[in-house]
C-alpha positions in Angstrom: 108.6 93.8 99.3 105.5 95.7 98.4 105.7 98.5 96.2 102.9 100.8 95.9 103.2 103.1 92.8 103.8 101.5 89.4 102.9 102.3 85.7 101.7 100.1 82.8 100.9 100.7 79.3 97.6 102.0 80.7 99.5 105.1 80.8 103.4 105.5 80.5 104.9 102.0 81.1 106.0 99.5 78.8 104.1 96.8 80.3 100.7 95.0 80.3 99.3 95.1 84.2 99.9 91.1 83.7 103.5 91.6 82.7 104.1 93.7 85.0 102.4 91.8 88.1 104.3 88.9 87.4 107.6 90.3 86.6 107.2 92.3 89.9 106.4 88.3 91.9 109.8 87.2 90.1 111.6 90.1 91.3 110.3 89.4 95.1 107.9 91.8 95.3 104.4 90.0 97.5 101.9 93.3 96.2 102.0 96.0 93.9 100.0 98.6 93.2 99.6 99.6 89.3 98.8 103.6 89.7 98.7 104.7 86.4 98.8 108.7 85.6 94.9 110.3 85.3 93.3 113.3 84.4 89.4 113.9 84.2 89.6 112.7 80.6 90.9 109.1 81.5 90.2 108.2 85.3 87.3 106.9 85.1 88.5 104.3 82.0 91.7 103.3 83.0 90.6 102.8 86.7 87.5 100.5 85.7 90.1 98.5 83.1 92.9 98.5 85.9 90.1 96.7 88.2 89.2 94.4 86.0 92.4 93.3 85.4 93.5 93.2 89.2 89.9 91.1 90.1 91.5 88.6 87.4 95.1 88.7 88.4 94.3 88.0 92.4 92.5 85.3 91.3 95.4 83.4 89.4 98.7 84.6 90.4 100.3 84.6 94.1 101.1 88.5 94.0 98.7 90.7 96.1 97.5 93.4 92.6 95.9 96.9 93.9 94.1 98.8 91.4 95.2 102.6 91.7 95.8 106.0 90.1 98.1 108.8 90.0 96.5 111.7 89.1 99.1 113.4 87.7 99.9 117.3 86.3 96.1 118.9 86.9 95.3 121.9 87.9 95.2 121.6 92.3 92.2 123.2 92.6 90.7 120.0 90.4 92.6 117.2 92.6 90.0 116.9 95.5 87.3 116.0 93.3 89.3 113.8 91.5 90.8 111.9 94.5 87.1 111.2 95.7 85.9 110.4 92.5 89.0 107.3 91.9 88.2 106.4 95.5 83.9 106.2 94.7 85.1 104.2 91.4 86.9 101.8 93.6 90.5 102.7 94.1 92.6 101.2 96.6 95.9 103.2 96.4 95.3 107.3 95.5 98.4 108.8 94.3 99.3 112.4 94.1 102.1 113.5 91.4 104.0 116.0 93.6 105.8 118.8 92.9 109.1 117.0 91.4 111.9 118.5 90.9 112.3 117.7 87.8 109.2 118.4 86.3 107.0 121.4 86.1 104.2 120.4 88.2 101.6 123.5 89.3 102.6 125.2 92.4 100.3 124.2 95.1 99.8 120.3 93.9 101.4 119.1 97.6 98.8 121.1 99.6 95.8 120.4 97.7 97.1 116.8 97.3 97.6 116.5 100.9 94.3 118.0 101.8 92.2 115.7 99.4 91.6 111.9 100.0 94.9 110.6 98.6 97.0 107.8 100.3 100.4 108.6 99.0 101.6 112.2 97.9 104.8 110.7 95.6 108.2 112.6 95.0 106.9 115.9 96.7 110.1 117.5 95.9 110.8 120.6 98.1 108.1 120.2 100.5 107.4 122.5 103.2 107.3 121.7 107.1 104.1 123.3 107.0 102.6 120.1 104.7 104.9 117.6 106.0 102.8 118.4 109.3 99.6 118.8 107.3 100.5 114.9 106.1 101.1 113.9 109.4 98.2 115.1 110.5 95.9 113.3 107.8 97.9 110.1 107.6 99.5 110.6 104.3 102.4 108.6 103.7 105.4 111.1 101.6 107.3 109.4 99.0 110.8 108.8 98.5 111.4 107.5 95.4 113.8 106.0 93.9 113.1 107.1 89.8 115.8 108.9 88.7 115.1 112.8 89.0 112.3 112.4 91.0 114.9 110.6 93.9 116.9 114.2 94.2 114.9 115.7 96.9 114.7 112.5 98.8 116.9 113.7 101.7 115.1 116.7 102.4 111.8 114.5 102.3 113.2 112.2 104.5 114.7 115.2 107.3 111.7 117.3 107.3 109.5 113.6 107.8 111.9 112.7 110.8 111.5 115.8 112.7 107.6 116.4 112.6 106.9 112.7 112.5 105.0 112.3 109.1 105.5 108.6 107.9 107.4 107.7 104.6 107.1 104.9 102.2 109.7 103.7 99.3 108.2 103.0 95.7 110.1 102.3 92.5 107.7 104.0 90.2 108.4 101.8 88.0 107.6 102.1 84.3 109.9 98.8 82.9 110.6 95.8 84.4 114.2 97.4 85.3 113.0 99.9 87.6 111.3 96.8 89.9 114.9 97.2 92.0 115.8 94.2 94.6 115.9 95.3 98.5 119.3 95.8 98.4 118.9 98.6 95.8 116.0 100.3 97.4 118.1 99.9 100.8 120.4 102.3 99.2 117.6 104.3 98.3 116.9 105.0 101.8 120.2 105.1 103.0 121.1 107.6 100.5 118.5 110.0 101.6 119.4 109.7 105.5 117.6 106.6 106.8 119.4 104.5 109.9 118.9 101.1 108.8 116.1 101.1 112.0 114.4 103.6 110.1 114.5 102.0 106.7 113.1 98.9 108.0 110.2 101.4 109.7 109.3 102.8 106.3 109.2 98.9 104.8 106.5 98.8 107.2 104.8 101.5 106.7 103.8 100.1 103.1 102.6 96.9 104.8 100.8 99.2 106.9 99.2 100.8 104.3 98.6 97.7 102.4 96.2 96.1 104.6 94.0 99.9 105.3 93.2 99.3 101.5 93.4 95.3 100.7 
């Protein structure tokens, strides 16, 4: 399993990025990225600290560690510069906090995420077909997640990605070491939202995909 949009106490979680690497190995997970929520205050700190740690990690432990961000609640108009300045400081895995349903993220965040130089636009709640083409077109992967909340628009993610052809990838999102779920539990994930089992084994792919554009 690879899961490619995780928190630590960088930002939000309740774990060190050691903690959280290793507890993700036990839980049968071969990479994770730690993607933790940025602004233009923080990026540039937590990135260069998340780095460090991930240089030390791949060293020692047997998990593949990506450094990452998710820059999360700005104003769209400031995303752009902010996805091509984490990627000039060395991100592997950009991260875009979409428009959830459950949170009140700034009207516009899925377009100007998806036009800017992001990998994954995460939990883009009701997302148009308009930008589910725009992501095809630019080879952003959409999110279905499975946080609680954020998972309630999953099936319309998942329909709008099947018809135009966009690609999809599951992530946990995790911010404790019980939201690392098992594959059986992120099977139902993408069950739940529509997936044939064909196509759930497609999007497990499409992280692996991913994984080796930015290793």
């Amino acid at each position: 399993m690879i899961d490619l949009h995780t928190h630590s106490v960088l930002s939000d979680g309740g774990l060190l990025p050691a903690e959280l690497a290793r507890r993700a190995y036990v839980a049968g997970y071969k990479a994770v990225a730690i993607t933790d929520h940025v602004d233009s205050g923080n990026l540039a700190l937590v990135l260069a600290q998340l780095i460090k740690v991930s240089k030390d990690l791949n060293k020692y432990m047997r998990i593949k560690v990506l450094p990452g961000v998710e820059i999360t609640h700005v104003p769209p108009q400031q995303i752009p510069e902010l996805a091509d300045l984490a990627r000039k400081l060395g991100a592997k895995i950009i991260v875009v906090h979409g428009e959830s349903p459950v949170e009140p993220v700034i009207p516009g965040t899925n377009l100007a995420g998806l036009e800017s130089d992001l990998d994954i636009l995460a939990h883009p709640g009701l997302i148009t077909e308009k930008e589910v083409k725009l992501a095809r077109r630019r080879g952003t992967y959409l999110e279905l997640s499975a946080r609680r909340g954020h998972s309630l628009t999953n099936g319309h993610v998942a329909k709008l990605a099947r018809k135009v052809g966009a690609k999809l990838v599951i992530n946990t999102d995790a911010h404790s070491p019980s939201d690392l779920f098992t594959k059986d539990i992120l099977r139902k994930v993408g069950l739940g939202a529509g997936l044939s089992e064909r196509e759930f084994k497609d999007v497990l792919g499409n992280s692996s995909e991913l994984l080796r554009k930015r290793r």
